[in-house]
C-alpha positions in Angstrom: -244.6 10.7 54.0 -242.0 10.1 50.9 -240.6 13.3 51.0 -239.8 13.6 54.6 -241.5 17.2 55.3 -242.9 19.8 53.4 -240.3 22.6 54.7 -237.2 23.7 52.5 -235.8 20.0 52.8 -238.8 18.4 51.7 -239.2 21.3 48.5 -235.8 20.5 47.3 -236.1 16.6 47.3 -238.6 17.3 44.5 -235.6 18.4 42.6 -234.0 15.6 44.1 -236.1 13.1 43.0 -236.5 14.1 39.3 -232.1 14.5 38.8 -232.0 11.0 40.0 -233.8 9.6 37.4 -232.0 11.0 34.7 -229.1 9.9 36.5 -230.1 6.6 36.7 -230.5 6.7 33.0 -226.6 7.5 33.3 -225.9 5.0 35.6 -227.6 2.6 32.5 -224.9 3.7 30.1 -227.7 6.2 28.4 -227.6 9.5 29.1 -224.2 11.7 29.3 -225.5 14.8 29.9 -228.1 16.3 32.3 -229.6 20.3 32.4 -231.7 21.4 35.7 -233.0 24.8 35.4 -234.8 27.5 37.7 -237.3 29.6 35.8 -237.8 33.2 36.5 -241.5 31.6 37.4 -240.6 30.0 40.4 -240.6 26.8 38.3 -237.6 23.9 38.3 -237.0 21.5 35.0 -234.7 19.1 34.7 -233.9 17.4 31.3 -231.7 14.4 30.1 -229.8 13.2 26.6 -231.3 9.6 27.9 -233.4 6.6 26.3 -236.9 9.1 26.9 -239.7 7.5 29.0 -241.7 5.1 27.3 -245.0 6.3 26.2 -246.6 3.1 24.6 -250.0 2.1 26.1 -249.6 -0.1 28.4 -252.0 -3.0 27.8 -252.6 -3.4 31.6 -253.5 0.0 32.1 -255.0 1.1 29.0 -252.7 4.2 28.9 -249.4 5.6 28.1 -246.5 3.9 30.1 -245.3 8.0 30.4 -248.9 8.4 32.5 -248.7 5.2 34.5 -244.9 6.8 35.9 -246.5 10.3 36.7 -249.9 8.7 38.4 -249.1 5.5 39.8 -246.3 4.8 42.9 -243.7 1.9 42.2 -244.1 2.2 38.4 -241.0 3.6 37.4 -238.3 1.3 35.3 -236.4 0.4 38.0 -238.6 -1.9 39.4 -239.1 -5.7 37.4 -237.3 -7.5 34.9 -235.3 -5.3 32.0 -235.3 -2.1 34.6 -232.2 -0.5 36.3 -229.2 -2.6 37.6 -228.3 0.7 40.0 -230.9 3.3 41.0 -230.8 5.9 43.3 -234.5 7.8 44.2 -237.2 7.0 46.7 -237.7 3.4 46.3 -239.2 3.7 42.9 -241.7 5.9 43.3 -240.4 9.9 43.2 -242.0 11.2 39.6 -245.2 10.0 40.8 -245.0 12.1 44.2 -243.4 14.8 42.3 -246.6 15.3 40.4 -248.9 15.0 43.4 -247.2 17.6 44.9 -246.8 20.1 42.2 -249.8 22.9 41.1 -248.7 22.3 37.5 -246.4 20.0 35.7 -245.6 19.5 32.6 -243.7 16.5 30.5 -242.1 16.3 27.3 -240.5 13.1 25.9 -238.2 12.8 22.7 -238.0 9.6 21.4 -238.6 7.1 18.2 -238.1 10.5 16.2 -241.2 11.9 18.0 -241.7 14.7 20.9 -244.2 13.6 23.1 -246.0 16.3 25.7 -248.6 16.0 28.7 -249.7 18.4 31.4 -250.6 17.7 34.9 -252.7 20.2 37.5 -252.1 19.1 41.1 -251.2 15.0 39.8 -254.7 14.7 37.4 -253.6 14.9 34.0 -255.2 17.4 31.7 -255.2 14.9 27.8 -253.4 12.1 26.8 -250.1 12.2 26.1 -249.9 13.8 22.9 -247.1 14.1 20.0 -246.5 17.8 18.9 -243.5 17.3 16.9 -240.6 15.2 15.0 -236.8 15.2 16.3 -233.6 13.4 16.2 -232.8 13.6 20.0 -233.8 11.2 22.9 -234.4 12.0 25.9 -237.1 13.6 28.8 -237.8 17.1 30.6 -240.1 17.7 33.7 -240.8 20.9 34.2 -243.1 21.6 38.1 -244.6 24.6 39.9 -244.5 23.2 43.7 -247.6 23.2 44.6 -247.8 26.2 47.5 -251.0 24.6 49.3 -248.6 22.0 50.4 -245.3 24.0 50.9 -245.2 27.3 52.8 -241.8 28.3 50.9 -241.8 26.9 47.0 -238.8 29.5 46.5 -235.8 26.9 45.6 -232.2 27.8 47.0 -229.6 28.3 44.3 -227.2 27.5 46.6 -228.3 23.9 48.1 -229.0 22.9 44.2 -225.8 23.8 43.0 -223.6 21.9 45.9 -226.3 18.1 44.9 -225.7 18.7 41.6 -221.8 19.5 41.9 -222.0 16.4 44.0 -223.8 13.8 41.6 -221.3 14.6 39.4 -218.3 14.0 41.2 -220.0 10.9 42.0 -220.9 10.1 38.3 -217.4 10.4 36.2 -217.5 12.1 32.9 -221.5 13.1 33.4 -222.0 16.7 32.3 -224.4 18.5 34.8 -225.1 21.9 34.3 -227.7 24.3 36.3 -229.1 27.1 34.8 -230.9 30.1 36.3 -233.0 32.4 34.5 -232.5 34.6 37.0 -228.9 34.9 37.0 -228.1 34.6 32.9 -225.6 31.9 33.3 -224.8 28.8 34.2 -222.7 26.1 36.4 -221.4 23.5 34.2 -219.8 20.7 36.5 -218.3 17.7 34.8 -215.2 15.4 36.3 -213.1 12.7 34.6 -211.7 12.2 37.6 -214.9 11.6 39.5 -214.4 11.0 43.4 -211.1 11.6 43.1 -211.6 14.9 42.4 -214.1 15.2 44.5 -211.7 14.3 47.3 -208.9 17.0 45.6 -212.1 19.7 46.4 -212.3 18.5 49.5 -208.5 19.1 50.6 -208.5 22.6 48.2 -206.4 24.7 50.1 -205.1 22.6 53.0 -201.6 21.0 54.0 -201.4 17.8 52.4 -199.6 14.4 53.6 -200.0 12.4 50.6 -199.7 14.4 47.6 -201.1 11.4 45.5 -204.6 10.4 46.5 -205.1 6.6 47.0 -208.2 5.4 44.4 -209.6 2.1 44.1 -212.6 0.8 41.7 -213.5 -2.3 41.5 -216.4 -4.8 40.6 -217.4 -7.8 43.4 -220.4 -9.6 42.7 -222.8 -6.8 41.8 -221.4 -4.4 43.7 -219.6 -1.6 42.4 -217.3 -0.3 45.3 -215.3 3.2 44.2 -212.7 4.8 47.5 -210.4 7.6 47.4 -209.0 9.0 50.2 -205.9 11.8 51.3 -204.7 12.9 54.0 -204.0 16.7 55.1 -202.7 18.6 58.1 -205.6 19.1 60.3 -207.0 17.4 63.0 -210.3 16.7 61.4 -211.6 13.5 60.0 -214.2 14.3 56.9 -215.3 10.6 55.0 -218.4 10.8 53.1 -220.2 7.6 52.1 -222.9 7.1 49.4 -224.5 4.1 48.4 -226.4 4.6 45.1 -225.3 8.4 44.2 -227.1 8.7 48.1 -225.5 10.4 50.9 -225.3 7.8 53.5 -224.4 10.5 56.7 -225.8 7.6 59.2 -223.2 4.9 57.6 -223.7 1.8 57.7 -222.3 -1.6 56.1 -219.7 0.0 53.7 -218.7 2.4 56.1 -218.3 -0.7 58.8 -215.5 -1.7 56.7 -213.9 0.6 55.4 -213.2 1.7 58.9 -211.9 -1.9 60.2 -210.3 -2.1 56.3 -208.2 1.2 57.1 -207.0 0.2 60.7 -205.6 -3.2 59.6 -204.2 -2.0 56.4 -202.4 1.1 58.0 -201.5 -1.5 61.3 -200.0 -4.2 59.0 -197.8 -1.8 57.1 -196.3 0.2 60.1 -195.3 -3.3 61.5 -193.7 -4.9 58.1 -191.8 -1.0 57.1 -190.1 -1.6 61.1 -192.1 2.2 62.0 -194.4 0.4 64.9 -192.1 -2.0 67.1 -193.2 -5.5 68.6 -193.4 -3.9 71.7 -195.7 -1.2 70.5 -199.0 -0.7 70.8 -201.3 -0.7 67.7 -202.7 2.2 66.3 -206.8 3.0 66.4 -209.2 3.7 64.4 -209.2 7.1 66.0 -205.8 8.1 65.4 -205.5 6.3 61.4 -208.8 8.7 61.1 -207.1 12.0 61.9 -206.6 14.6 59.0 -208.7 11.6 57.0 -210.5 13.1 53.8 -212.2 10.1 51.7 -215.2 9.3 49.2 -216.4 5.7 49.8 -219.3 5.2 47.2 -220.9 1.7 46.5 -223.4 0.9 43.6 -225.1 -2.3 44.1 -228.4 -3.7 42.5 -230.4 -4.5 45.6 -229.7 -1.5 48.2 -231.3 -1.8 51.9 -231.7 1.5 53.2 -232.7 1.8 57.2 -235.7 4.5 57.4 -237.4 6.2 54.7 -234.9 9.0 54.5 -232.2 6.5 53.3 -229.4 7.2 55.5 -227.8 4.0 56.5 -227.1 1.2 54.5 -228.0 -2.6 55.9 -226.5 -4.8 52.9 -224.6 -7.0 55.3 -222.6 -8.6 52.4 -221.3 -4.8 51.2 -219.1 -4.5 54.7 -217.0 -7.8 53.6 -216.6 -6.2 49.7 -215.7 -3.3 50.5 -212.9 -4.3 53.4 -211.7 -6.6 50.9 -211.3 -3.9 48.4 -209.7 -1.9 50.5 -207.5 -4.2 52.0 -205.7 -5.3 49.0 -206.0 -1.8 47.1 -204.3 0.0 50.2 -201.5 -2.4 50.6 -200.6 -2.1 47.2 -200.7 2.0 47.0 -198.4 2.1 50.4 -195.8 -0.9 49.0 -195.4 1.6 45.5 -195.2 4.6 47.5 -193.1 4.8 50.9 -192.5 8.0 51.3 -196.3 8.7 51.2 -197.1 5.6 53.5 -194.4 6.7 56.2 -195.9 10.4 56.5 -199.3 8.9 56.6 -198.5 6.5 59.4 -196.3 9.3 61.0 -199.2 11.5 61.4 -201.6 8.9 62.7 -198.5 8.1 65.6 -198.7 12.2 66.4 -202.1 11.8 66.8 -202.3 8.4 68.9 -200.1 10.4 71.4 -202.0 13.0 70.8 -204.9 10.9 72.1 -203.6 9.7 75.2 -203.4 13.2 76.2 -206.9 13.7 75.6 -207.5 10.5 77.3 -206.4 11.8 80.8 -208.4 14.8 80.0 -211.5 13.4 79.1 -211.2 11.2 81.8 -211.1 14.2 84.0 -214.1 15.7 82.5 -216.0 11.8 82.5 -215.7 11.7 86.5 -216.8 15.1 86.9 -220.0 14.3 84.8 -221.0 11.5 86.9 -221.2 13.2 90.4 -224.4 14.4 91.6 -225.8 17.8 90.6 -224.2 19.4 93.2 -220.7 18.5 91.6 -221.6 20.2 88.0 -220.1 23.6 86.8 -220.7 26.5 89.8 -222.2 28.7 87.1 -224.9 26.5 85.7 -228.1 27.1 87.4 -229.7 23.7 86.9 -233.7 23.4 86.7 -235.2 20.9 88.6 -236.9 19.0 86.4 -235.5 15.2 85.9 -236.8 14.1 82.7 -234.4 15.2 80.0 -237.3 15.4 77.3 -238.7 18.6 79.5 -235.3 20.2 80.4 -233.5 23.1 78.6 -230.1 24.4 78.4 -229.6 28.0 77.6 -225.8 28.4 76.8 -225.7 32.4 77.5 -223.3 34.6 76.5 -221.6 36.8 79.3 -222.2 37.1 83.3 -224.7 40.3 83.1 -226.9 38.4 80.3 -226.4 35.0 82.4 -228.0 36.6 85.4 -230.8 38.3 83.7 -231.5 34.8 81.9 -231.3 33.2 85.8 -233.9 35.4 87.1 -236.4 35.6 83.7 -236.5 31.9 83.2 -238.5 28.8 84.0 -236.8 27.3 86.8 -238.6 24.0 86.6 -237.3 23.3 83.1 -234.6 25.8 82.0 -230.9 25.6 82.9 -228.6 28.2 82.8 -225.2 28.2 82.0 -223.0 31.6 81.5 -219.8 31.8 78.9 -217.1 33.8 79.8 -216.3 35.7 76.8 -215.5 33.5 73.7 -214.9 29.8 73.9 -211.8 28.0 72.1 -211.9 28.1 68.6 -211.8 24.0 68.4 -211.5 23.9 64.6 -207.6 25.0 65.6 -206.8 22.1 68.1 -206.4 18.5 68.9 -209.5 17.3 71.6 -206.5 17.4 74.1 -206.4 21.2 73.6 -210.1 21.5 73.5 -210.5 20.1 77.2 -207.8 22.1 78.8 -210.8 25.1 78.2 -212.3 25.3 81.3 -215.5 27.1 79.5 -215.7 23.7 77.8 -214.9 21.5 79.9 -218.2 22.9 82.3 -220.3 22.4 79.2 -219.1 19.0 78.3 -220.1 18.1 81.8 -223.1 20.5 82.0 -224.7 18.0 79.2 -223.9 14.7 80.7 -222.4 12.2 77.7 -219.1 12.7 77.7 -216.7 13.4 74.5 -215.0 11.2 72.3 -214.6 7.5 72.3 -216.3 7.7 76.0 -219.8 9.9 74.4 -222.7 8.3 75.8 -226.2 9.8 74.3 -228.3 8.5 76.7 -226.9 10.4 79.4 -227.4 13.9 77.8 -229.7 16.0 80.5 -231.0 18.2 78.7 -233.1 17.2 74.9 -233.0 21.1 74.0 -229.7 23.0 74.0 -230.0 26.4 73.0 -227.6 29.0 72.1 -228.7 32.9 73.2 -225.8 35.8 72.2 -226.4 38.8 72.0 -228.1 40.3 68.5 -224.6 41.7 67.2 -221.3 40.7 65.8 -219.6 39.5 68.7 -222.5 37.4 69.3 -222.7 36.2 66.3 -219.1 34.9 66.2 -219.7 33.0 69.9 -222.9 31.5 68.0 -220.4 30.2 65.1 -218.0 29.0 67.7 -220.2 27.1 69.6 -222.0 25.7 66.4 -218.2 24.6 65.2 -217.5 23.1 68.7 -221.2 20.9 68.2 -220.4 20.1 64.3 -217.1 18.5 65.3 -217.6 16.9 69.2 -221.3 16.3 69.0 -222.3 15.8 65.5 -225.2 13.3 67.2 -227.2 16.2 69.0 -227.2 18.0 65.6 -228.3 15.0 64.0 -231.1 14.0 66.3 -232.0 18.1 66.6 -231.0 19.1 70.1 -229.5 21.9 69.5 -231.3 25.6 68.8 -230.5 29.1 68.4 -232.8 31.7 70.2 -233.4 34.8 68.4 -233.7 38.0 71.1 -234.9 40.9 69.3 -232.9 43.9 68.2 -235.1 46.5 69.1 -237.9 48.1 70.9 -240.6 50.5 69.2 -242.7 52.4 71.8 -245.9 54.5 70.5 -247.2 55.3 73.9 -248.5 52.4 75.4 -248.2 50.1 72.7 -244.6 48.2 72.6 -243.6 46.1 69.9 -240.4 44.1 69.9 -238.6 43.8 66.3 -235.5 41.2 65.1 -234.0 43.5 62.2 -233.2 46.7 60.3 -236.1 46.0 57.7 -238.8 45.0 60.3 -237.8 48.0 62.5 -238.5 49.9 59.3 -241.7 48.3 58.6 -243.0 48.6 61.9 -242.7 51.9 62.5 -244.0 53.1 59.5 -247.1 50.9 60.2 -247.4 52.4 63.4 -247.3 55.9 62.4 -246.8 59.2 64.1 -243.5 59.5 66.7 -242.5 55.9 67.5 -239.8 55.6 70.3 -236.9 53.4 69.3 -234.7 51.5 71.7 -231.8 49.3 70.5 -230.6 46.8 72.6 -226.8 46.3 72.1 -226.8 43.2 74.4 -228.6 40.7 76.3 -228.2 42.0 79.6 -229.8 45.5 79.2 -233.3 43.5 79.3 -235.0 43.5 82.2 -235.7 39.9 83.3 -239.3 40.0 82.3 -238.5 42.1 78.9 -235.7 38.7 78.1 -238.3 36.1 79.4 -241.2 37.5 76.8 -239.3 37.9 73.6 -236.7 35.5 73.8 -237.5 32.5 76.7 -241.3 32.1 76.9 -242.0 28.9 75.0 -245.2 30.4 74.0 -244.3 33.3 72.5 -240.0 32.7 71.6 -239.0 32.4 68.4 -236.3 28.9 68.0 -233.9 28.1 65.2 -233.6 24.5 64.9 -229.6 23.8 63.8 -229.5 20.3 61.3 -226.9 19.8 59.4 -228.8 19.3 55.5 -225.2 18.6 53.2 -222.7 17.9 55.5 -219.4 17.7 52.8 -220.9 21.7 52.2 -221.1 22.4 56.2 -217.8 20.8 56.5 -215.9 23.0 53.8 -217.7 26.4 55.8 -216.7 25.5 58.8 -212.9 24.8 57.6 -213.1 28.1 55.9 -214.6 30.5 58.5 -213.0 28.9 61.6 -209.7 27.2 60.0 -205.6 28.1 60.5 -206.0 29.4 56.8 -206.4 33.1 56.4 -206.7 33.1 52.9 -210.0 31.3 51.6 -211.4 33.2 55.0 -210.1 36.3 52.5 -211.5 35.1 49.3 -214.9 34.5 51.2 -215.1 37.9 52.8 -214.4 39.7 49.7 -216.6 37.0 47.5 -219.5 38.2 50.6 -218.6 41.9 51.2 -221.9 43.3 49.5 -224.2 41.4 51.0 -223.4 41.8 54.3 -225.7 43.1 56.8 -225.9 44.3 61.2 -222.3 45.3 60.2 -220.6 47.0 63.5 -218.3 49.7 63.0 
């Protein structure tokens, strides 16, 4: 329930929840410095240079404050008179569910000149809080063992920790945050005076710039605390992250409302007053002042109203007003003291309104086509002919032979087919005006039913599971990424609302007289036929379409017995900056990635 699932996501938001209240202590003006580390154990501890949690009984409770925290939901020091002004975590409540959901976990607290330790088995403590020693520091460590009766996987990934962590601190200026891994023998160390204008700086790394100078702004209204940066580059791709309480916002909300109105107007106002838009000219949109956008809007405010339990939108109505005011008068000033900057910024937003009445006429093409009857959609989609969306599949296959093995092996009630010729437009490269002269795309545009754009519609998508089946090589793996770059970018909502899937066909066949068994790898192939013993046939399958209709329906379309890959987008400033690399116009941090990757790469084909 407070952690959202008990897969990988839900695991790591046990980190997530212990980091953000040492960074709340930050937040406080106490702590400056903040150590998470992953034992060779399987273990995770994370420990702050902060105040230390209180450990006083607590009249009320008869107990240490330190075991009311760990035991008891909505104790923690943000909540009541003298706690937090700012706080971040799952409404109060995260050390407490931390503990419940840990096998072991231990505590240890230095403060008033003391180090005080406890120790937890599956939430129950094991003693009273004890003290075992003197010091001169301040501060608290909680070290937990997941508890593996609740997750399937407790193995942490370096990799998701270190892009949060390298986050909270761009977020957090001049707070030292450093992950350690016992397996590895050193350490990140990330620490930025410059805070979200850096992290804006990382952002851009590598690309064409417009504005050389990132626009900042930080100031105070009310309570609120409302920090932008933003700069523009050469692509075609908007990237604005928002964060309301160190807490990645990726649903919006209120401060995104008006930062987006904020923008318009500001960018509007000055092209009229510099002479570049005339009277007779039309303004320009959100869409086109958005293009080659890369900001950081972050707001800190004392009372945040998160929509859901997930915290992924923001509902203060009163932060949209503040934070368009903010903007509004910051962004005025930064384009009077710079011209130059302001002119290229409102010269690339003209490029891309034109740019966008193009795509208009295209998209408009594509809308009509998506409203006529079945019979109208793309010749090569075999539709099902089921109605209800909920029921219906798409199977986006790869090639004609595979396409018409998948025709004849599916469910034609509730499975749709639709072939790709070879590989689809690399979209990362071009405007949406170059994207829908594709005819590949344009059929699946109109195979799913919303539309693109400004015109999207999500009720109208006809099918709630699109899945994407290539062939188990290279070349299929590259129309995979291609199609996963053209969802990240046109139809962010179906990742977000987990439409879209991957199907995983197997790579080979072992065959011990009558006994078949399909396997997905090099290592289970191995596995399996050393398990199996004796002379085991082996049959690889280079592609799709050299399964027989039954063989592809079995391993690879049979709801029953099909293995799906769910595609959700978990950090998406980290899914962003791959996508740019792998699929962007620069060749070189595609370069420094293949060589940083060479040695772990596996399936090569050569």
């Amino acid at each position: 329930m407070y952690i959202g699932s008990t897969d990988n996501r839900g695991l790591h938001h046990l980190v997530w929840e212990i980091v953000d209240n040492s960074v709340d202590e930050a937040l406080a003006g106490y702590c400056t410095r903040i150590v998470a580390t992953l034992h060779a154990d399987g273990s995770c501890s994370v420990g702050d240079n902060g105040r230390g949690i209180p450990v006083a009984i607590m009249k009320s409770e008869g107990r240490s404050a330190l075991e009311v925290v760990l035991t008891v939901l909505h104790a923690g020091g943000k909540f009541g008179g003298g706690g937090y002004k700012v706080s971040g975590g799952l409404h109060g409540v995260g050390m407490s569910v931390v503990n419940a959901l840990s096998e072991r976990l231990h505590v240890s607290v230095q403060r008033e000149g003391k180090v005080h330790e406890q120790d937890y088995v599956r939430g129950v403590p094991q003693g009273p809080v004890k003290a075992t020693g003197k010091t001169d520091r301040t501060g608290t460590t909680v070290r937990f063992w997941p508890d593996p009766e609740v997750f399937p996987d407790t193995s942490f990934d370096r990799e998701t920790i270190v892009n949060r962590l390298r986050e909270m601190a761009f977020l957090n200026k001049a707070l030292e945050i450093v992950l350690d891994d016992e397996n590895l023998g050193y350490s990140y160390t990330f620490y930025f005076e410059g805070g979200i204008v850096s992290f804006v700086k990382h952002l851009n790394h590598g690309k064409g710039l417009v504005n050389l100078t990132p626009f900042y702004v930080d100031r105070q209204v009310e309570d609120t605390q409302i920090e932008i940066a933003l700069q523009y580059n050469q692509s075609f791709i908007e990237n604005v992250l928002s964060f309301a309480n160190n807490i990645n916002t990726a649903e919006g909300g209120a401060h995104m409302t008006g930062f987006r109105a904020a923008l318009t107007n500001a960018l509007n106002r000055y092209a009229r007053k510099a002479g570049i838009l005339k009277d007779q000219d039309p303004n320009l949109s959100g869409e086109d002042v958005r293009e080659g956008l890369t900001a950081v809007v972050s707001v800190k405010l004392l009372e945040p109203q998160f929509e859901g339990q997930t915290k992924t939108k923001l509902g203060n109505a009163e932060v949209q007003g503040q934070v368009s005011t903010v903007l509004t008068d910051g962004l005025a000033q930064y384009l009077d003291e710079n011209p130059p900057e302001a002119r290229r910024i409102i010269e690339k937003s003209l490029t891309a309104a034109r740019a966008r009445e193009a795509a208009r006429k295209a998209r408009d093409l594509v809308q009509r086509k998506s409203l006529l009857e079945s019979s109208m959609l793309p010749g090569k989609l075999a539709d099902c002919s089921e109605r209800d969306p909920t029921k219906c599949e798409l199977y986006i296959v790869e090639g004609d032979s595979a396409g018409g093995t998948a025709k004849s092996g599916r469910d034609r009630r509730t499975q749709a087919i639709l072939p790709l010729r070879g590989k689809i437009l690399n979209v990362e490269k071009a405007r949406l005006d170059k994207v829908l002269t594709s005819e590949e795309i344009r059929n699946l545009i109109t195979a799913l039913g919303t539309g693109v754009g400004e015109r999207f519609e999500y009720e109208k998508l006809r099918y709630h599971r699109i899945i994407t089946m290539t062939d188990a090589d290279v070349d299929g793996s590259h129309i995979r990424t291609l199609l996963l770059t053209f969802f990240f970018r046109y139809f962010p909502m179906l990742l977000d609302e987990g439409h879209v899937y991957m199907a995983q066909p197997p790579l080979f066949k072992l065959t011990k007289g009558k006994t078949s068994k399909w396997v997905y790898n090099d290592q289970e192939r191995d596995r399996e036929v050393k398990a199996m013993g004796g002379k085991v046939e082996v049959n690889r399958f280079k592609g799709l379409g050299e399964m027989n209709a039954d063989q592809l329906w079995e391993t690879t379309m049979n709801p029953q017995t099909r293995t799906l890959l769910q595609v959700r987008v978990e950090d998406a400033a980290a899914v962003n900056e791959t996508f740019e690399k792998l699929m962007g116009s620069d060749v070189e941090p595609r370069k420094k990635f293949i060589q940083a990757h060479a040695k772990s790469v596996r399936n090569l084909d050569i």
